[in-house]
PyMOL CGO cylinders between C-alpha atoms (Angstrom):
from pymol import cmd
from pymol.cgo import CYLINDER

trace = [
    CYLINDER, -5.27, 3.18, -6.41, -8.56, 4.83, -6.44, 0.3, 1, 1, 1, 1, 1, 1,
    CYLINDER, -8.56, 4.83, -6.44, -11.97, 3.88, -7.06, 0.3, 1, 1, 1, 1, 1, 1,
    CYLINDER, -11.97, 3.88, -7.06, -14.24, 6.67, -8.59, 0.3, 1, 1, 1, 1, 1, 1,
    CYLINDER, -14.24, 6.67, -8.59, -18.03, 6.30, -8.26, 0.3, 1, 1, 1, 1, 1, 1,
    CYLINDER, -18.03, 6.30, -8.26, -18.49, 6.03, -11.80, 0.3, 1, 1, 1, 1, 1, 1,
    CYLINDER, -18.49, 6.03, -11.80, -17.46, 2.76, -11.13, 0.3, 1, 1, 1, 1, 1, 1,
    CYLINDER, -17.46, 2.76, -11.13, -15.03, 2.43, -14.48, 0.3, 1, 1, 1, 1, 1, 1,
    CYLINDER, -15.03, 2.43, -14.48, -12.94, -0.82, -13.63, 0.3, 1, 1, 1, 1, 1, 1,
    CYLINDER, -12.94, -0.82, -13.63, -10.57, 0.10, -17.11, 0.3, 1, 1, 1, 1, 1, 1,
    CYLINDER, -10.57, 0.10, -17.11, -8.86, 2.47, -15.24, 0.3, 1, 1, 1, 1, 1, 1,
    CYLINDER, -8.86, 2.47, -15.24, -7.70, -0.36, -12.89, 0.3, 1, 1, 1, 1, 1, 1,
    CYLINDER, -7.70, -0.36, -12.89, -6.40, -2.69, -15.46, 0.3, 1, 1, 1, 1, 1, 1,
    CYLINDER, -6.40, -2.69, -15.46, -2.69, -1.36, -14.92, 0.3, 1, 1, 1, 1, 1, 1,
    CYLINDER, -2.69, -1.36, -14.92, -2.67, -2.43, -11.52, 0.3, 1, 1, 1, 1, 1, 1,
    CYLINDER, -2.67, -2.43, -11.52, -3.96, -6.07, -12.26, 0.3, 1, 1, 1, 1, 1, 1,
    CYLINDER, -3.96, -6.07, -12.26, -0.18, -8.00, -11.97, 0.3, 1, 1, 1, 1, 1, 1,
    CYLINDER, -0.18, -8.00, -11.97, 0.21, -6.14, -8.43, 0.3, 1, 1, 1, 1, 1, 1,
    CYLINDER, 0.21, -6.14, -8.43, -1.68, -7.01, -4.94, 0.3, 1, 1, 1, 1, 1, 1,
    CYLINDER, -1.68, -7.01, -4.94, -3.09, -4.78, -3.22, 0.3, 1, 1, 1, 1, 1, 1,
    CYLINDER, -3.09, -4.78, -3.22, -2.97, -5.53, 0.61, 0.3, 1, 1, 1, 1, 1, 1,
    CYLINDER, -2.97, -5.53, 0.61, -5.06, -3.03, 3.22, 0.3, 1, 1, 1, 1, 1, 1,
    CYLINDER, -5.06, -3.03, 3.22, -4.27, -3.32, 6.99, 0.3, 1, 1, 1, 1, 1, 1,
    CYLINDER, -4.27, -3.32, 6.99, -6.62, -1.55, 9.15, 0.3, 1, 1, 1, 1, 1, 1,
    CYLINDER, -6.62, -1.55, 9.15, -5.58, -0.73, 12.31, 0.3, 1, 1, 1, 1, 1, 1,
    CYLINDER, -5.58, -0.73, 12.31, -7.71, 0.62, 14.84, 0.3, 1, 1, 1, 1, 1, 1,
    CYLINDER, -7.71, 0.62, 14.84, -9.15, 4.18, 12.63, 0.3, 1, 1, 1, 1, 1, 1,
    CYLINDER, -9.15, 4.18, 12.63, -6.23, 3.92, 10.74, 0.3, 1, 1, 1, 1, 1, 1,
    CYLINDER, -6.23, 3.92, 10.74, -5.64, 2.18, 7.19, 0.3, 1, 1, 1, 1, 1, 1,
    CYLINDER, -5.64, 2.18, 7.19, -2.40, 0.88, 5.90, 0.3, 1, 1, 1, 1, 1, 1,
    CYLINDER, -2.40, 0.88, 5.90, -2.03, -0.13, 2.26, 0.3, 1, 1, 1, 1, 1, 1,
    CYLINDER, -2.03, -0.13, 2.26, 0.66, -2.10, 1.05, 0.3, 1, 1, 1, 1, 1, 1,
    CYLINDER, 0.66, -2.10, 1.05, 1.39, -2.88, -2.89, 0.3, 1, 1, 1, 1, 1, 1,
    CYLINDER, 1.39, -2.88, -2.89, 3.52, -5.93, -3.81, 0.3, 1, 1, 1, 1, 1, 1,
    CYLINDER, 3.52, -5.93, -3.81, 4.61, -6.88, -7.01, 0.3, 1, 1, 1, 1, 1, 1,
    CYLINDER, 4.61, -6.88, -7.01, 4.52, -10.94, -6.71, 0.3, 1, 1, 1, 1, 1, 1,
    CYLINDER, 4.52, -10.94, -6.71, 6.08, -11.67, -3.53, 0.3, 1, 1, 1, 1, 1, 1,
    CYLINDER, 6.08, -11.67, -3.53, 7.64, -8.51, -2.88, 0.3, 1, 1, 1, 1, 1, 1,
    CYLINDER, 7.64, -8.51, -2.88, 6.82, -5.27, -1.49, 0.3, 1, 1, 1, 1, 1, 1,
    CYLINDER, 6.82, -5.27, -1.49, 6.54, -1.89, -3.77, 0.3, 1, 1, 1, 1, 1, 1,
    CYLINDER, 6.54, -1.89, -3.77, 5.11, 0.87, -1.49, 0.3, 1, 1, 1, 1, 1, 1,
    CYLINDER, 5.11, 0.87, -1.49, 3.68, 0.94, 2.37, 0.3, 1, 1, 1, 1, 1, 1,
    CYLINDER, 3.68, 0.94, 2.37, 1.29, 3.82, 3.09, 0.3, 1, 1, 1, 1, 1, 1,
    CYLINDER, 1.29, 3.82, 3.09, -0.42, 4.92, 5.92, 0.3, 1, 1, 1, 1, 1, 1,
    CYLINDER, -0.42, 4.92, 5.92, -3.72, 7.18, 5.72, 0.3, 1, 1, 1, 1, 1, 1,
    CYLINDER, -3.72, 7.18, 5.72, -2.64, 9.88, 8.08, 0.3, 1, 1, 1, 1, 1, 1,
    CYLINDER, -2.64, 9.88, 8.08, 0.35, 11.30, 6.28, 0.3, 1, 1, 1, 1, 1, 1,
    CYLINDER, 0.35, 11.30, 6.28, 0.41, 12.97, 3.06, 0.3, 1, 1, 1, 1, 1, 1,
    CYLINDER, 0.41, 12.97, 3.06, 3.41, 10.94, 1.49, 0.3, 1, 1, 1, 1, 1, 1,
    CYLINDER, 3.41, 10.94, 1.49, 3.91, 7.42, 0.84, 0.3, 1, 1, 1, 1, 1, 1,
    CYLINDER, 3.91, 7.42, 0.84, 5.76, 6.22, 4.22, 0.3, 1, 1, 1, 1, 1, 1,
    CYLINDER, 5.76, 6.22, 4.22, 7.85, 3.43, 3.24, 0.3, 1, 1, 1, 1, 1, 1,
    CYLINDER, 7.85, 3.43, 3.24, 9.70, 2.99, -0.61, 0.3, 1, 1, 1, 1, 1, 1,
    CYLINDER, 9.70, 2.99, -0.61, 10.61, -0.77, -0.10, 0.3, 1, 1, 1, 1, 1, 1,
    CYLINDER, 10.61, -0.77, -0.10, 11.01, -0.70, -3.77, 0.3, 1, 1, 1, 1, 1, 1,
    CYLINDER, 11.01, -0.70, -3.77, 14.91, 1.35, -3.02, 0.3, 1, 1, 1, 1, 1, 1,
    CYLINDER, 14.91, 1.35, -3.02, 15.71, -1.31, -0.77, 0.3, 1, 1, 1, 1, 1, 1,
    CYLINDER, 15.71, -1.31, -0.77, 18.91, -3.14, -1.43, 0.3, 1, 1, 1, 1, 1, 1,
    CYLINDER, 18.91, -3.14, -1.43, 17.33, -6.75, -0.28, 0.3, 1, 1, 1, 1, 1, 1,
    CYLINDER, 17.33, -6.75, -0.28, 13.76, -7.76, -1.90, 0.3, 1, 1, 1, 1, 1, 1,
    CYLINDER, 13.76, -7.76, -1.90, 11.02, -7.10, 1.12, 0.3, 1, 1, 1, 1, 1, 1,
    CYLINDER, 11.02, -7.10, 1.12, 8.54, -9.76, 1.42, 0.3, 1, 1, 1, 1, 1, 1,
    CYLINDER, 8.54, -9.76, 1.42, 4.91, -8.85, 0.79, 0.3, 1, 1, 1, 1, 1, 1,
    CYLINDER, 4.91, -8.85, 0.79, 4.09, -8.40, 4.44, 0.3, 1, 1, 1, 1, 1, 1,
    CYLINDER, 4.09, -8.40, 4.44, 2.94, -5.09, 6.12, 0.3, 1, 1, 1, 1, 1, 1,
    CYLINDER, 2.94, -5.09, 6.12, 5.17, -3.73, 8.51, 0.3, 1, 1, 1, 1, 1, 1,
    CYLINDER, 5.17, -3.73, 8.51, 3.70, -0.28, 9.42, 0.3, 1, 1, 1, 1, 1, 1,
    CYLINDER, 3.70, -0.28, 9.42, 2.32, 0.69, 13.04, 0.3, 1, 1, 1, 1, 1, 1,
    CYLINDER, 2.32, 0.69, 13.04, -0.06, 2.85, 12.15, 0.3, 1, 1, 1, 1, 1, 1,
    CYLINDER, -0.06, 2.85, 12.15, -0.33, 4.47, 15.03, 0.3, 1, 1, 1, 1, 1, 1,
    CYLINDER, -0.33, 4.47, 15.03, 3.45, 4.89, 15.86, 0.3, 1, 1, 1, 1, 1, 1,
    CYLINDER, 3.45, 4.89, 15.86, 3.20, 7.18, 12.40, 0.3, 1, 1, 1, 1, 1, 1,
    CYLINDER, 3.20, 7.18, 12.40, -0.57, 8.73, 13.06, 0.3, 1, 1, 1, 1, 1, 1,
    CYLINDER, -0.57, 8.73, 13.06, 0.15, 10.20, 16.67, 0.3, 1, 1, 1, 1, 1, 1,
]
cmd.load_cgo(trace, "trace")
């Protein structure tokens, strides 16, 4: 999700069932997106892909960030 400085919230309005969680760790950020109770998509800042597809797992993954940051930045 992205926030332009022309400050248009419609362009959120997709994304308003989901939570949005952001870790920060140290300089690093880690977003997670969870649809209810369960996680969609973990993402560090550093790397150029999204890191971790919880969505393909076989078992539900609770909302709960489970990224180290700096394991994956380094």
């Amino acid at each position: 999700m992205h926030y332009e400085r022309t400050g248009d919230l419609s362009k959120l309005a997709p994304f308003n069932t989901y939570t949005l969680i952001i870790d920060v760790q140290k300089s690093n950020a880690v977003l997670l997106l969870c649809d209810k109770n369960s996680a969609l998509i973990e993402d560090v800042g550093c790397t150029a892909q999204s890191d971790i597809q919880h969505w393909q797992a076989k078992k539900a993954q609770r909302c709960e960030v489970t990224a180290n940051a700096q394991k994956l930045c380094n």
